[in-house]
Structures are given as structure tokens and as C-alpha cells.
N, C-alpha and C positions, 0 to 999 in steps of 0.2 A: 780673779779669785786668789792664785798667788799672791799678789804685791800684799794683800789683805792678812793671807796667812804670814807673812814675812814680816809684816807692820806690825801685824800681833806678836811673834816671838822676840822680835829685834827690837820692839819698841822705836824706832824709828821711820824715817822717810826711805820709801825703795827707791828712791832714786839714787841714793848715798851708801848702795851695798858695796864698791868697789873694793874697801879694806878686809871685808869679809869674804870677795872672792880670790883673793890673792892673799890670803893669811894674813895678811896684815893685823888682823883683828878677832879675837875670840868669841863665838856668837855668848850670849850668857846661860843660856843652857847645854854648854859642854862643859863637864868635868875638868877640873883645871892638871890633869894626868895626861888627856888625851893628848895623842900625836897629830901633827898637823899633816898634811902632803898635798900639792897641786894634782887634779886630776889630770888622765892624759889630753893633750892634744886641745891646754888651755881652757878646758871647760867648764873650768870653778876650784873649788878647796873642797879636800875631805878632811875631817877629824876622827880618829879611830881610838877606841879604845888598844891603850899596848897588851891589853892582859887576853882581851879576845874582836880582833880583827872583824869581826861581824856585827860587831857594836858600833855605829858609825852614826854621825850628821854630813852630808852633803847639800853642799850649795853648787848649784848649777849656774852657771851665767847663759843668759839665752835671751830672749826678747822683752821677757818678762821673768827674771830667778826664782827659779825655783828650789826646796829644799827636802830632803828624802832622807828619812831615818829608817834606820834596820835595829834590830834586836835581834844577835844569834842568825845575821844574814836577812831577817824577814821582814819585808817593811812595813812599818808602821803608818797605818791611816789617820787622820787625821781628828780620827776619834779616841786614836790613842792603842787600836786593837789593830793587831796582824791582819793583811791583807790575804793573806796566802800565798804574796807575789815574795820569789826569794831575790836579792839580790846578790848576784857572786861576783869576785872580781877575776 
């Protein structure tokens, strides 16, 4: 289900995320402002909004990448509307 959702926003092949999880590469749905930063403990790229921190795309690296957006901390489903789930760093 991932590789699907990833194939859809990236327009590309998942098996070719590696520039994306190491910065190397801007996904095309971040804001060309946002900051980039490795997650801890080598677990992908986040890109945050600099004006509010809660505003975020992460890319996961894991068996299959995954990607997790927040708005204001809260994450965004994949319908587009708030989960209820927050994510804080």
C-alpha cells in the first residue's frame, strides 16, 4: 500500500527512494522554503516548515517507505483530513 502511495506522490519507481531519504532530493510536494534534516538514528529525511515546525513531510526508510505528513503537529490521512493522531518531536 505504501510503495503505491509513494509511486503516486513521487511519480516514480520505490525502489529508487534513496536520494529522497538522505536529502539528497526534494520530494515535489514540499514548499521550496522548507528545511531539510535527517531523522534520528538514520531513519529517513524530514522537511519542516521554518515558519512553524509542525508543518512537516517525512520519509521513513523501512522495509517498505513510508511517508507521514502533519499540519500544525497533526497527521494527515491519506484523504487529506486530520487523523486525530498528533505527532511531536
Amino acid at each position: 500500500m505504501f510503495k503505491k502511495i509513494l509511486s503516486k506522490i513521487f511519480k516514480k519507481n520505490t525502489e529508487s527512494f534513496s536520494p529522497l531519504l538522505t536529502g539528497e532530493e526534494k520530494p515535489p510536494i514540499v514548499p521550496e522554503n522548507w528545511v531539510g534534516e535527517p531523522l534520528p538514528e538514520n531513519q529517513g529525511w524530514a522537511w519542516s516548515n521554518p515558519d512553524n515546525r509542525g508543518d512537516c513531510v517525512r520519509i521513513y526508510a523501512a522495509d517498505e517507505p513510508f511517508v507521514v505528513v502533519t499540519k500544525d503537529s497533526m497527521i494527515i490521512g491519506g484523504d487529506g483530513k486530520p487523523t486525530g493522531e498528533r505527532l511531536d518531536d
